[in-house]
N, C-alpha and C positions, 0 to 999 in steps of 0.2 A: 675346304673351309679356311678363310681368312686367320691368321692368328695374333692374338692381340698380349704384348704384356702390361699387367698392370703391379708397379709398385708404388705401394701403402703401409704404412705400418700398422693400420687400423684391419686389426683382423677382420672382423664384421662386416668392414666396405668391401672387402675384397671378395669377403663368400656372395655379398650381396651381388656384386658388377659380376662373379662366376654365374650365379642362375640367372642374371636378367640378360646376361649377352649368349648363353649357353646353345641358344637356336639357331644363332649367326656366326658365332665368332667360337674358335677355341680359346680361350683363357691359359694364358702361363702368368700367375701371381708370385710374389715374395715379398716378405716384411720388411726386407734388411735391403736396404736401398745399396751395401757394398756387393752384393750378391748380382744387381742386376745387371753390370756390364756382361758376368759370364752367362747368365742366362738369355741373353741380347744376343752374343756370339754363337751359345748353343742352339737353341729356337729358333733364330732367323725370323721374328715377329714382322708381323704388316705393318703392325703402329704399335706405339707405348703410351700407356694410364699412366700418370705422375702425378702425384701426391708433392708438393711443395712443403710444408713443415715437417719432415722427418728427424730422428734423431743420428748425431753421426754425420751424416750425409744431407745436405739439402737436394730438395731437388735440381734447385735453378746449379747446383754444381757439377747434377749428375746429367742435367740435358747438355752442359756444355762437356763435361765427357765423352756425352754419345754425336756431339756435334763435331768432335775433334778427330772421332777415329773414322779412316775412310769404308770401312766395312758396313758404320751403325749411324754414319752422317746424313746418308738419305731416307732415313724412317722416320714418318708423321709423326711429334711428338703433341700429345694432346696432354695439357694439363686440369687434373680434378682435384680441385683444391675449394677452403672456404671460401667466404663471399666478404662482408663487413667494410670495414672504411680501409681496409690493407688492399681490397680487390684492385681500384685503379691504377695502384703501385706497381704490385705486382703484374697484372696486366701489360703493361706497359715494358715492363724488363721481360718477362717471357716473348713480347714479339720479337724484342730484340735479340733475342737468342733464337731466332725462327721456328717457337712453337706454334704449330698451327691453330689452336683453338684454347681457348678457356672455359675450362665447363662450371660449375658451381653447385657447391656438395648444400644440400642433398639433391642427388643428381634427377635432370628429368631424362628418363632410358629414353625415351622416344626420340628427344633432342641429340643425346648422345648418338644414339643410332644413326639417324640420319648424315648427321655430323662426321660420322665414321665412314658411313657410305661414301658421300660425297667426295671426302677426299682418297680413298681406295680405287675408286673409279678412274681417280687419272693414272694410276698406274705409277712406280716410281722408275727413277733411272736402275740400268741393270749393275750390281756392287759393282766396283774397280780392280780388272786384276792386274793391274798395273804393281809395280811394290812404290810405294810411298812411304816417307821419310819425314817425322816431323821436323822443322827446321824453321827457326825466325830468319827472315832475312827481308834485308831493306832493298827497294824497288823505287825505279822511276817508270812510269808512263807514258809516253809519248804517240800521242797520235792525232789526227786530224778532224777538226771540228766540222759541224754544216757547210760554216759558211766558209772554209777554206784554210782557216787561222790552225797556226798548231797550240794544242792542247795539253798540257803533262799533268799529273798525277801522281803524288807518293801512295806507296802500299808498302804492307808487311805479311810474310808469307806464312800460312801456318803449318803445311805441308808440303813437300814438293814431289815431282817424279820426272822421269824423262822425258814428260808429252807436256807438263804441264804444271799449276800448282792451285792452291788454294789460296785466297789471301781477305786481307781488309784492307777497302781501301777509303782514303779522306772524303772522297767524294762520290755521288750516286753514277753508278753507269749503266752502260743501257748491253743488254746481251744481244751478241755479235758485233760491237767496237771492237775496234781490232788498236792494237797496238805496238811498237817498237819498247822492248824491252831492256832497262837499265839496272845491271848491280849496282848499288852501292856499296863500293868500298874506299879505298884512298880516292878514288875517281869513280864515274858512272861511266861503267863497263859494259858495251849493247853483247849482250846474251842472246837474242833473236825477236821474234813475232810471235806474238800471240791474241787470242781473242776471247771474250768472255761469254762463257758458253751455260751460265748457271750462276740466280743471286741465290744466296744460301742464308739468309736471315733477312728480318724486316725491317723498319723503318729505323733510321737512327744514324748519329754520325756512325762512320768506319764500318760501312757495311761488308757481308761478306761476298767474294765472288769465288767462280770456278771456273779459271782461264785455260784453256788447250791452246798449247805451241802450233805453228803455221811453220815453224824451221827454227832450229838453235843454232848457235855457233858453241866451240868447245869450251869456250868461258865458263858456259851454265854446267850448274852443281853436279847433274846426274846427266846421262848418257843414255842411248840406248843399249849399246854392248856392254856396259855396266849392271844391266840390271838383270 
């Protein structure tokens, strides 16, 4: 069975979404929205319930937490939150945090349901056992357009590893551009090849991506025999 967490501070929604998912979905709930990264790491859930007005903790902070760490970066985050003249707002910032859906309290279960399915179905990538490191660091892009012309791009990285890294970058790319890789530092230093293999949030400037190396040189941060 599927396992779902849902955090809410609203005790009552949470016993509610436990009996209404209880046929499909195992339920792991908690009030305390600082509680849920450990229960994210113990659990291993399919997808996460989030509740956006919490105390403490918002939500929109605690999806880019779970968005940040590479263990809890690839689980559907679904947001159940009010409705009102705040929905569009909000709406709009949760895509851009790559929440997959918006639901609207009081919930319709069959909507949910469905909504769950659908995106369970595709199955997500398998975690990363790579060791990853959070790290900013500035980027140039270089690579080759349709029509021949070369193409560059800044980025900034949010995690890196030996094969590869996480980043945001100024402008929309397409998965599988490949690219010549630049540190910036006192000068733009070619660190190797890489290609984008994963957008990691939605519409918006400075989207996210997940590049994998094609070859490094020893410039770049991490190594293989390092890690």
């Amino acid at each position: 069975m599927k396992r779902v967490l849902m955090v809410d501070d609203d005790e009552a929604m949470r016993k509610l979404v436990r009996m209404r998912l209880a046929d499909s979905y195992e339920v792991v709930d908690t009030g305390d929205p600082a509680q849920a990264m450990a229960l994210a790491l113990e659990n291993q859930p399919d997808a996460i319930l989030l509740d956006v007005m919490m105390p403490r903790l918002s939500g929109f902070e605690l999806c880019q937490s779970f968005q940040s760490l590479s263990y809890t970066s690839n689980i559907p985050i679904f947001v159940v939150s009010g409705g009102g003249e705040s929905r569009a707002k909000y709406e709009e910032y949760c895509q851009r945090l790559g929440v997959k859906a918006y639901i609207d309290k009081p919930i319709n279960f069959g909507e949910l349901k469905s909504t769950l399915a659908a995106e369970l179905e595709k199955g997500r990538p398998e975690r990363r056992n790579e060791v990853r490191i959070r790290m900013r660091l500035g980027l140039k892009l270089r690579g080759t357009a349709a029509d021949g012309g070369i193409v560059e791009h800044l980025a900034t990285t949010e995690d890196v590893s030996a094969q590869g890294f996480l980043g945001s970058c100024e402008r929309p790319l397409v998965k599988g551009s490949e690219f010549k890789v630049y540190l910036l530092r006192d000068t733009a230093q070619y660190v190797g090849r890489a290609r984008v293999v994963r957008k990691e949030s939605g519409n918006g400037p400075w989207q996210r991506y997940g590049f994998q190396f094609d070859e490094t040189t020893p410039e770049w941060v991490m190594q293989q025999n390092r890690c």
